[in-house]
N, C-alpha and C positions, 0 to 999 in steps of 0.2 A: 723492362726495356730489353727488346733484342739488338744484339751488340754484330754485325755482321762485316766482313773485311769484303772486300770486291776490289778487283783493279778494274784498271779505262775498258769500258765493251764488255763487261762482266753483268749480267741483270739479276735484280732481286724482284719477284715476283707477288705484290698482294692477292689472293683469291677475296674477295666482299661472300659472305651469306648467300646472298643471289645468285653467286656464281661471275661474276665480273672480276675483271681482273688489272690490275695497277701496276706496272712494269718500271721500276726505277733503274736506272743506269750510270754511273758515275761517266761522265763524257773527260771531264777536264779536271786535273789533280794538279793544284796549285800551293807553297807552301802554309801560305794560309787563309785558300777557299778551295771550294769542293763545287763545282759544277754538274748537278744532276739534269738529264732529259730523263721528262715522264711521260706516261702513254697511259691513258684513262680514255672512258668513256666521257663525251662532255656534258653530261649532266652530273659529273662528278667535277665537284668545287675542290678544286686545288690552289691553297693561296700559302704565303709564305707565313711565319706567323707574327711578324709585324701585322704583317695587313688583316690579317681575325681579328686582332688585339683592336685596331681602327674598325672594321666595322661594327664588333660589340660595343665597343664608345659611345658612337655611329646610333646605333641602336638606342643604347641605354638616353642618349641626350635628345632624340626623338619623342621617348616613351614621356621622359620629364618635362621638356618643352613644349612640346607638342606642336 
């Protein structure tokens, strides 16, 4: 894991394979939440990871129930 410090308006920059690129920004520093704005391409899924964690559930209780 990269471990990286930023203050408010600071970006950290993903480049993907392809060439695209994922821009995270710390907007708002709270003493205990962190408030990020992100800038992607929208065919790039960005979710929190509760919400992965629901729809592999999501997923997996389809596959069984059908």
């Amino acid at each position: 894991m990269l471990v990286l410090s930023r203050e408010v308006g600071e970006r950290v920059i993903c480049t993907l394979p392809d060439g695209q690129k994922i821009e995270i920004m710390p907007i708002r520093i709270s003493p205990d939440k962190v408030r990020l704005g992100i800038t992607a391409a929208p065919e790039i899924e960005i979710d929190r990871e509760e919400v992965v964690m629901l729809k592999k559930q999501m997923e997996v209780d389809l596959l069984t129930n059908g």
